[in-house]
ROVOZA-789318 format. One record per atom (N, C-alpha, C): x negated, z negated, y; atom name. Coordinates in steps of 0.02 Angstrom, whole numbers, plus 50000, padded with zeros to 5 digits. Atoms other than C-alpha are relative to their C-alpha. Example, Ala and Ser with C-alpha at 12.3 -4.5 7.8 and 13.67 -1.06 7.14 Angstrom:
NODE, east, up, north, site
NODE, 49955, 50000, 49941, N
NODE, 49385, 49610, 49775, CA
NODE, 49955, 50000, 50060, C
NODE, 50042, 50003, 49941, N
NODE, 49316, 49643, 49947, CA
NODE, 50039, 49963, 50055, C
***
This chain:
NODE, east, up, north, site
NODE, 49964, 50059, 50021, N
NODE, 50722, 50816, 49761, CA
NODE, 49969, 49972, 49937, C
NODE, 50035, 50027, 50065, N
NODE, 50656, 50693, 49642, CA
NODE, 50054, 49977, 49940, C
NODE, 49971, 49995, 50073, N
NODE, 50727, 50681, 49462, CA
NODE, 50030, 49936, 50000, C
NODE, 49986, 50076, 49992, N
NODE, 50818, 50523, 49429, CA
NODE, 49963, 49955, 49954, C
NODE, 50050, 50048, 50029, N
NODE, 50692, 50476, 49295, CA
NODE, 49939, 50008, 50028, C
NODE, 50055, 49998, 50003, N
NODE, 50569, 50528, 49377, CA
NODE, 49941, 49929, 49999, C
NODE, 50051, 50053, 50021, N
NODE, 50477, 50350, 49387, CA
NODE, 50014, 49958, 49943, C
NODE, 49985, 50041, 50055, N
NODE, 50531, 50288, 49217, CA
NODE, 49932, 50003, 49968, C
NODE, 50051, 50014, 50019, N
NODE, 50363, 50236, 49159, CA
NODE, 49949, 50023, 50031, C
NODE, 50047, 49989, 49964, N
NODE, 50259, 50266, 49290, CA
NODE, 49967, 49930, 50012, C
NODE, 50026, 50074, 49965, N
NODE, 50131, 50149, 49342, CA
NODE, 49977, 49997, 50072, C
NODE, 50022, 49980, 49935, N
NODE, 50104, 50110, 49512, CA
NODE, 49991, 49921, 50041, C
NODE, 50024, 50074, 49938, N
NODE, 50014, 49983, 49641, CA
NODE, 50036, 50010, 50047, C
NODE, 49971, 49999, 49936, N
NODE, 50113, 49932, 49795, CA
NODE, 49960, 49957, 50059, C
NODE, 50029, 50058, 49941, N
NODE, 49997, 49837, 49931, CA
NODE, 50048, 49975, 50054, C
NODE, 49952, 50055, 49942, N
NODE, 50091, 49716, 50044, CA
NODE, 50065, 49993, 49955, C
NODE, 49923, 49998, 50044, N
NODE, 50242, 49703, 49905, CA
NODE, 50024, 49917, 49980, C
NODE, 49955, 50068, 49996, N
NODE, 50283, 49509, 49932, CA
NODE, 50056, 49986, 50058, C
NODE, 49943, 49998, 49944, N
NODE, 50392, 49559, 50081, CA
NODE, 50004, 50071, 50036, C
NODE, 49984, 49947, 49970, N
NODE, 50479, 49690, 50179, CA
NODE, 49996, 50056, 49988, C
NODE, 50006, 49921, 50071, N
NODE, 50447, 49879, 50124, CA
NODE, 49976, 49992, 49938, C
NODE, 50055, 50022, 50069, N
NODE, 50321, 49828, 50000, CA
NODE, 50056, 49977, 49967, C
NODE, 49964, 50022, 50045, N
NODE, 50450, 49733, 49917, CA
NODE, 50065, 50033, 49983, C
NODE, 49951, 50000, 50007, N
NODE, 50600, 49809, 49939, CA
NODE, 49972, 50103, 49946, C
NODE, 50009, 49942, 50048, N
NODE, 50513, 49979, 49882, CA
NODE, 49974, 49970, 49904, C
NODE, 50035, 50013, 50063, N
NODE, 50428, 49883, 49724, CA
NODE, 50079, 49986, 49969, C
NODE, 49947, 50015, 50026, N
NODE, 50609, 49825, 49676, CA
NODE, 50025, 50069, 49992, C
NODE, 49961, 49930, 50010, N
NODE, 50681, 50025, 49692, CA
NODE, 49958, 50010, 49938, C
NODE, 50067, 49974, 50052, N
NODE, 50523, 50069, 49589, CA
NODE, 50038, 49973, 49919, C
NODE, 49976, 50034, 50095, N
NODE, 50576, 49937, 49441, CA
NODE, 50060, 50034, 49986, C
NODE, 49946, 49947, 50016, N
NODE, 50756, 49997, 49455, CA
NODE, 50007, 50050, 49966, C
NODE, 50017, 49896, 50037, N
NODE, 50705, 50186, 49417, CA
NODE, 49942, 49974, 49930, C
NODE, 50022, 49969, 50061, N
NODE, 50607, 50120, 49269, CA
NODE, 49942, 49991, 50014, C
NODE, 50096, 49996, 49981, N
NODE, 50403, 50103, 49340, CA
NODE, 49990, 49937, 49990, C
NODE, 50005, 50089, 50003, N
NODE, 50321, 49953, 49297, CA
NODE, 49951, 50005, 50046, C
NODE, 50004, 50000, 49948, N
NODE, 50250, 49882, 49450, CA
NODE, 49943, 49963, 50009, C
NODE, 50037, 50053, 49983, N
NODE, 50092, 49804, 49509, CA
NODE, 50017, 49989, 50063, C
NODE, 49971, 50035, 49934, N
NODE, 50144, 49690, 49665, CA
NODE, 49928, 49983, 50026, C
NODE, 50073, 50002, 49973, N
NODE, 49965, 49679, 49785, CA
NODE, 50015, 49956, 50052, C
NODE, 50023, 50023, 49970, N
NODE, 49942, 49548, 49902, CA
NODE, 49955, 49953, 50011, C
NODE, 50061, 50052, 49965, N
NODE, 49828, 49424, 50006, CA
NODE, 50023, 49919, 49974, C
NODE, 49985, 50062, 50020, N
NODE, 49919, 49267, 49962, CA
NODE, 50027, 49992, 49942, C
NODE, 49971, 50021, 50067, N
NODE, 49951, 49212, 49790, CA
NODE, 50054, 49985, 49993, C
NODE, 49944, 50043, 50008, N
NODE, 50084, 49076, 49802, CA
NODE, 50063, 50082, 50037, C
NODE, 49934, 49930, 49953, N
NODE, 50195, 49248, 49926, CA
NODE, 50001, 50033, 49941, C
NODE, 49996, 49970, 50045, N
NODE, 50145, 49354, 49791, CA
NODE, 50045, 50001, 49930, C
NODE, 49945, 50047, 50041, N
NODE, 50219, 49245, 49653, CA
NODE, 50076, 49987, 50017, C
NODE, 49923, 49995, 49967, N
NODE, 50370, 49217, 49746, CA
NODE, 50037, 50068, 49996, C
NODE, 49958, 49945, 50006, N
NODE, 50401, 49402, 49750, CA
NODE, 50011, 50017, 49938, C
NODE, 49999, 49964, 50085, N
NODE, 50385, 49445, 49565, CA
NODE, 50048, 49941, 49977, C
NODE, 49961, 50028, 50028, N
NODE, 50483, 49285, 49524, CA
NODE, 50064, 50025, 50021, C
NODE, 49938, 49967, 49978, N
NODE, 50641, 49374, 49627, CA
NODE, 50018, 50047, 49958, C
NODE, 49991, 49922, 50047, N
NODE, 50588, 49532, 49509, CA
NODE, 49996, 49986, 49927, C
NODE, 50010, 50051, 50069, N
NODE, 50580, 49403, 49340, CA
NODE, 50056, 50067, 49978, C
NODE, 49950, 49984, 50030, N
NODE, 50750, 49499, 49283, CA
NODE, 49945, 50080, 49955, C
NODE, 50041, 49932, 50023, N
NODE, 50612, 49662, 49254, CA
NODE, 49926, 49981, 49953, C
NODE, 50038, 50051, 50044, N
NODE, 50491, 49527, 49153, CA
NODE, 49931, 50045, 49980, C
NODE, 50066, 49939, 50044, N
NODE, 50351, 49667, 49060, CA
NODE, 49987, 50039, 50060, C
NODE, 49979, 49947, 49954, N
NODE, 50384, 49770, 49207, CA
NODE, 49945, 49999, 50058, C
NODE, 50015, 50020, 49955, N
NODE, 50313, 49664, 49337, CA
NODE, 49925, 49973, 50019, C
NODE, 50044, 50047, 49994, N
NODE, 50145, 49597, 49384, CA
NODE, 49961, 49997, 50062, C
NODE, 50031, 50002, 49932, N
NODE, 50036, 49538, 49530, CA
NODE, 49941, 49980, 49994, C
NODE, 50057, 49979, 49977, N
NODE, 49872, 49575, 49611, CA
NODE, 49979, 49944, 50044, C
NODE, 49985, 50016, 49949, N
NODE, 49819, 49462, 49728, CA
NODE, 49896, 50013, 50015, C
NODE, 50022, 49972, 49962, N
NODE, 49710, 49557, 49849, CA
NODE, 50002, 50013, 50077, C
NODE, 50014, 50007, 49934, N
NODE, 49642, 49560, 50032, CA
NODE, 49983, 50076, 50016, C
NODE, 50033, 49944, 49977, N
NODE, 49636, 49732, 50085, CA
NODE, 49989, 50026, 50045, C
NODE, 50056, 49990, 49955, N
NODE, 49545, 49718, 50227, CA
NODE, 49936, 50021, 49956, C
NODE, 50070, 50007, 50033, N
NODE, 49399, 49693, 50082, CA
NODE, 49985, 50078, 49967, C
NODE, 50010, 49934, 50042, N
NODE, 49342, 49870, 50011, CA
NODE, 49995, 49981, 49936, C
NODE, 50011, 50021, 50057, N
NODE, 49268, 49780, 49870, CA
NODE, 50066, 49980, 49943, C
NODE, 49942, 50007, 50016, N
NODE, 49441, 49702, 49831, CA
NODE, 50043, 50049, 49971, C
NODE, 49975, 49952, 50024, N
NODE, 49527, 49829, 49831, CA
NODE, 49985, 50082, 49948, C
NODE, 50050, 49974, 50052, N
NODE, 49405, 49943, 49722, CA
NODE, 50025, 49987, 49932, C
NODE, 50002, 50055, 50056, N
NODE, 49440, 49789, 49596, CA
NODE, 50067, 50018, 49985, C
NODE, 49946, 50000, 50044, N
NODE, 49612, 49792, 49587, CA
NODE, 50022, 50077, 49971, C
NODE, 49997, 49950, 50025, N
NODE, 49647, 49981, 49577, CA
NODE, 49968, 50005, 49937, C
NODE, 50030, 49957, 50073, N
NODE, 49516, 50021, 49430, CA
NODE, 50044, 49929, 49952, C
NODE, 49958, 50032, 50069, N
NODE, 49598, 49859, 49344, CA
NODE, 50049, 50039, 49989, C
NODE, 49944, 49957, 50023, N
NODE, 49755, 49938, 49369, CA
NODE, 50005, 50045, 49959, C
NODE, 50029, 49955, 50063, N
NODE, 49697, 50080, 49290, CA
NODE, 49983, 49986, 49923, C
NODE, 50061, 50005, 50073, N
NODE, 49582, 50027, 49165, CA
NODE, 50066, 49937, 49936, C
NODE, 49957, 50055, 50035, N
NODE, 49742, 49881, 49095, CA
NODE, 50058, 50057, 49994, C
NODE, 49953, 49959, 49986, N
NODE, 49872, 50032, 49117, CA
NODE, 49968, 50052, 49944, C
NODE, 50019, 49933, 50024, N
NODE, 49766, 50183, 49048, CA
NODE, 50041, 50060, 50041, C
NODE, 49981, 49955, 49950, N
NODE, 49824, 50242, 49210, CA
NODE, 50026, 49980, 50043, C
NODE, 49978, 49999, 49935, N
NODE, 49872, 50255, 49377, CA
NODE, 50054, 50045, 50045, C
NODE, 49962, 49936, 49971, N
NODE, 50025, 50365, 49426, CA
NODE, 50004, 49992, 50056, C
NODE, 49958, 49980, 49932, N
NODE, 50067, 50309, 49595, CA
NODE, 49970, 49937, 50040, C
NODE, 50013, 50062, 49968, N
NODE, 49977, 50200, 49738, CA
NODE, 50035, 50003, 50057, C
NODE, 49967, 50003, 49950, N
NODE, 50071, 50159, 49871, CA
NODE, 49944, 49927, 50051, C
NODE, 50047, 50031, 49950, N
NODE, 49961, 50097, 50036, CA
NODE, 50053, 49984, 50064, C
NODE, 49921, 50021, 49964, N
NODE, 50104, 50001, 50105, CA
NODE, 49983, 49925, 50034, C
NODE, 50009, 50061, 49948, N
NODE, 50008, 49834, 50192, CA
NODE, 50000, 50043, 50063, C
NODE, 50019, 49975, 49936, N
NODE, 49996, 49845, 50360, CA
NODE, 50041, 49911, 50044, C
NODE, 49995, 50030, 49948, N
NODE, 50030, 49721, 50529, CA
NODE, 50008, 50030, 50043, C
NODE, 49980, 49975, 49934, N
NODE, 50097, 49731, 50700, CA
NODE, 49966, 49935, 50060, C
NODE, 50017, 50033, 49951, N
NODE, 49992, 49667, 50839, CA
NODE, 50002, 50028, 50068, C
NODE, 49968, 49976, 49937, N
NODE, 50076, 49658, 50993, CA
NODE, 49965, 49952, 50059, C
NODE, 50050, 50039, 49943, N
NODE, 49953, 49640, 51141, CA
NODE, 49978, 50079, 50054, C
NODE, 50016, 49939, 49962, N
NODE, 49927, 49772, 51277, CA
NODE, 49930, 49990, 49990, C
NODE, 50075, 49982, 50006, N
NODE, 49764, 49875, 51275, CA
NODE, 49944, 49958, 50058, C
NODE, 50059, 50061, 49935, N
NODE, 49698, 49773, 51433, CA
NODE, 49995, 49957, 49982, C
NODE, 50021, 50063, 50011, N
NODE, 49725, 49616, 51356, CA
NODE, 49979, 49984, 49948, C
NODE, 50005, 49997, 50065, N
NODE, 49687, 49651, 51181, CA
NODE, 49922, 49993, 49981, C
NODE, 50074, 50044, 50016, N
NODE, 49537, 49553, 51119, CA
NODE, 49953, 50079, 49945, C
NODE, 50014, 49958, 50073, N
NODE, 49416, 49652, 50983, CA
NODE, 50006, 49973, 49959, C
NODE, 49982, 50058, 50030, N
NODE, 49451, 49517, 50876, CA
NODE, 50062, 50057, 49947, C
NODE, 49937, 49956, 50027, N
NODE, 49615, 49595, 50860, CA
NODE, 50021, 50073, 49994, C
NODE, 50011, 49909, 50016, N
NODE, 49559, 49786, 50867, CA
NODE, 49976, 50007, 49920, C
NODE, 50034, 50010, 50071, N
NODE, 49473, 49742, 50708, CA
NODE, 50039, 49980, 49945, C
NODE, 49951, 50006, 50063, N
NODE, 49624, 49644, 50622, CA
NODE, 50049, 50061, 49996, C
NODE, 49963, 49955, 50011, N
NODE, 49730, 49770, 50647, CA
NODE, 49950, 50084, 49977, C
NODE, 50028, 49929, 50019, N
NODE, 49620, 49936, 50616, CA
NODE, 49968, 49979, 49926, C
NODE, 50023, 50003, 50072, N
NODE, 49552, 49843, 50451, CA
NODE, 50055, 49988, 49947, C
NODE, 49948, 50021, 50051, N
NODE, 49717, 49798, 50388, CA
NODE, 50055, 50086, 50010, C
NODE, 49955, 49931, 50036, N
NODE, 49824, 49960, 50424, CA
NODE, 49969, 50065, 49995, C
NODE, 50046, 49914, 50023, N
NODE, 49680, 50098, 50436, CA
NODE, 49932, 49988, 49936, C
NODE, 50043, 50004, 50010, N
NODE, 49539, 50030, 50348, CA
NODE, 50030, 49994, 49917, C
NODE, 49937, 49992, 50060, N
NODE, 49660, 49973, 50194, CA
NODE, 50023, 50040, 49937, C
NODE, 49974, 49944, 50025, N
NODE, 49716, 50145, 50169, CA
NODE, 49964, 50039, 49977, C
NODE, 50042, 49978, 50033, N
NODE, 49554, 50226, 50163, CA
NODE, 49990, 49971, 49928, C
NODE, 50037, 49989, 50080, N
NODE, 49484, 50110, 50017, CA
NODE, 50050, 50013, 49972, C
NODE, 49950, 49980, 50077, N
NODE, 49647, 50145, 49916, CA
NODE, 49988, 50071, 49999, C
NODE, 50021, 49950, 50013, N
NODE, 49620, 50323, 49944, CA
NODE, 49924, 49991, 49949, C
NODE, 50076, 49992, 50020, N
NODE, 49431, 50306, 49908, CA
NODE, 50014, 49982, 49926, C
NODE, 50001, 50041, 50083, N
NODE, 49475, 50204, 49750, CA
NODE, 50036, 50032, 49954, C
NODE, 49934, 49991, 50060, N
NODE, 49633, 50279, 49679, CA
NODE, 49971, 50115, 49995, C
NODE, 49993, 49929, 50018, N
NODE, 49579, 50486, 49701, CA
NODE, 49957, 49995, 49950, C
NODE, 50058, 49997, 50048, N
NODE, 49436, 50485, 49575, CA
NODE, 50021, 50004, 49934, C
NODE, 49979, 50013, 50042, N
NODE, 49541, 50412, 49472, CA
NODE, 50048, 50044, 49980, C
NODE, 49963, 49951, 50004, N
NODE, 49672, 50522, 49490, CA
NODE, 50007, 50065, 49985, C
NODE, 50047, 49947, 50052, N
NODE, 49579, 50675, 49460, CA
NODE, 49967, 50006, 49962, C
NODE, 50013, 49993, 50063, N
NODE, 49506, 50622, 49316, CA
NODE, 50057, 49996, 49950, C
NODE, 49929, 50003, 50039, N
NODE, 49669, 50597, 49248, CA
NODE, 50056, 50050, 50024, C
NODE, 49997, 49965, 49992, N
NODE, 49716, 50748, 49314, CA
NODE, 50097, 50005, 50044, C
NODE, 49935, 50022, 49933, N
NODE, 49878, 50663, 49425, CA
NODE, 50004, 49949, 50026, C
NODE, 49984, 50052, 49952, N
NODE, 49951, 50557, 49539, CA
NODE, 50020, 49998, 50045, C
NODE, 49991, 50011, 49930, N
NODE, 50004, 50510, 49696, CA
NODE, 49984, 49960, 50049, C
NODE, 50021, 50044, 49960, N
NODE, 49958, 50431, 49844, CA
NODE, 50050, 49993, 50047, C
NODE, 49962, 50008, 49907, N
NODE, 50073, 50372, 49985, CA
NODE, 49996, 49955, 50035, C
NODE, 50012, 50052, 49935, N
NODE, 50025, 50288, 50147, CA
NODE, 50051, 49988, 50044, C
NODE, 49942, 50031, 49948, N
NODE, 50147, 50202, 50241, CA
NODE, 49975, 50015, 50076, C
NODE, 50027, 49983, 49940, N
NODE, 50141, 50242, 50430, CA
NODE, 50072, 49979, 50021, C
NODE, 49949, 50010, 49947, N
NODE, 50291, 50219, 50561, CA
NODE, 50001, 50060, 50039, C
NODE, 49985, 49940, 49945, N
NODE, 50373, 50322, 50693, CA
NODE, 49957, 49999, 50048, C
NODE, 50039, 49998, 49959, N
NODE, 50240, 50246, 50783, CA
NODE, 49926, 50025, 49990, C
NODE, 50046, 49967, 50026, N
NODE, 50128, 50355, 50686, CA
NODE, 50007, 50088, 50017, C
NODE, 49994, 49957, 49962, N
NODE, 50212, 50493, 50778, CA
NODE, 50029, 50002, 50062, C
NODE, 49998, 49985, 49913, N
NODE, 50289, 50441, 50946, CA
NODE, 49959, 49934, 50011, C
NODE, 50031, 50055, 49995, N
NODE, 50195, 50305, 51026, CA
NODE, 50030, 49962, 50052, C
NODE, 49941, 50054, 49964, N
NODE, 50279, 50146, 51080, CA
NODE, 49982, 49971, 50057, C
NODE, 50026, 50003, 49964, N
NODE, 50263, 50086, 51236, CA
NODE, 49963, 49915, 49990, C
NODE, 50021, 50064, 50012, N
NODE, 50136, 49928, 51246, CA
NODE, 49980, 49958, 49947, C
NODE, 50013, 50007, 50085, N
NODE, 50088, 49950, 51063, CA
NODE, 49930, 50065, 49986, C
NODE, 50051, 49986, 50000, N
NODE, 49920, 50037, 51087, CA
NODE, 49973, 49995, 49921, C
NODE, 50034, 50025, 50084, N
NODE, 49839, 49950, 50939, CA
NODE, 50034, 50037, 49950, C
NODE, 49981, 49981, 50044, N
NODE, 49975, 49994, 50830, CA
NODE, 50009, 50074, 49977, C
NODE, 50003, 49946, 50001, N
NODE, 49998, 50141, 50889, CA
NODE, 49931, 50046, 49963, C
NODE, 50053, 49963, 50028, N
NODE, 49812, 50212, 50856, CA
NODE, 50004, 49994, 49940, C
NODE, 50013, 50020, 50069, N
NODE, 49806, 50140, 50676, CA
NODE, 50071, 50043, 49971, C
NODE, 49958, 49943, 50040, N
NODE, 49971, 50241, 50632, CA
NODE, 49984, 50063, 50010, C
NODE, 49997, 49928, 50000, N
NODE, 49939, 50392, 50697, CA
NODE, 49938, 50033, 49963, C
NODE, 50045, 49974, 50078, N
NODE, 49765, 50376, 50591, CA
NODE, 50028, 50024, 49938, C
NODE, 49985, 50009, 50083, N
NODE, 49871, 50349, 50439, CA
NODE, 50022, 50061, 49998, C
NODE, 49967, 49907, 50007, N
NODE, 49974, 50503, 50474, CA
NODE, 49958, 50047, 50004, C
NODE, 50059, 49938, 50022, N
NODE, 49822, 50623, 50508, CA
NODE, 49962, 49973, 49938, C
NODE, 49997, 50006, 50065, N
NODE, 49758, 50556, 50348, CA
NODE, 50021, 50025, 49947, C
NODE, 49939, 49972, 50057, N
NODE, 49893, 50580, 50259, CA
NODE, 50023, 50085, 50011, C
NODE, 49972, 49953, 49996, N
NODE, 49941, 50750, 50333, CA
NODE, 49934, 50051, 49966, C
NODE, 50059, 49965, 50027, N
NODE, 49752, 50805, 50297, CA
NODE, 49982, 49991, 49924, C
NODE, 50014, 49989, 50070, N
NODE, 49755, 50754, 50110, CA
NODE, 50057, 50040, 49972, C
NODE, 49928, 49953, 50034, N
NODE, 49921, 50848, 50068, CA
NODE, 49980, 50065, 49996, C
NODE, 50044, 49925, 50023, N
NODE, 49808, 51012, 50116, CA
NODE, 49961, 50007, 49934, C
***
């Protein structure tokens, strides 16, 4: 069980945090006390979410990052860092749902989806452990779905790209 302060001054990136988990976890986060970098692809969405989280003012700030891009995301992590003098907690929380059976499913769209919820997750790993063991903590957590352990029917795509995230994730916890 986690402490009830435990994120009172933690710092931590959220990717996809202008809507839906992303946001509603970046808002728990401020609550408990963490000040928050908010990560997404569109500016003006981005902005919109941190103005909802205005009441947490110092607290709050936003990224705006494509993390499909490795490079991107590289960028914003070490800022994070390097403007923080640290990195407690990344949360690899973009992701998409593309709903197209495997017969009809273009590569087009094997590609948006495997670069946005598997590809994503790697560079934040790649970017944020380095960092993390030089600073000798941290955490990482990748968002995944149930469809990262049962697989839905007619959700192929989504399916493969969660159940990456979860062997991922189950293989860095060793």
């Amino acid at each position: 069980m986690i402490e009830d302060n435990y994120f009172r001054d933690k710092i931590c990136l959220v990717t996809g945090a202008n809507s839906g988990i992303g946001f509603a976890l970046s808002e728990e986060l401020l609550k408990r006390g963490a000040t928050v970098h908010l990560a997404g692809r569109n500016k003006e969405k981005v902005a919109e979410a941190a103005a909802k989280l205005s009441s947490f003012r110092d607290r709050v700030s936003t990224i705006v990052v494509d993390v499909t891009k490795q490079d991107q995301v590289q960028r914003a992590i070490e800022e994070t860092a390097d403007v923080a003098g640290r990195l407690d907690l990344l949360f690899n929380n973009a992701g998409i749902l593309v709903m197209s059976l495997f017969e009809t499913a273009t590569l087009d769209e094997w590609r948006t989806i495997v670069d946005t919820n598997l590809w994503s997750v790697i560079y934040g790993v790649h970017a944020a452990l380095p960092i993390m063991l030089r600073q000798g903590s941290g955490h990482i957590v990748n968002t995944s779905s149930v469809g990262g352990l049962i697989p839905y029917p007619m959700q192929a795509l989504y399916n493969t790209t969660k159940f990456a995230v979860t062997g991922l994730s189950e293989s860095l916890r060793f």
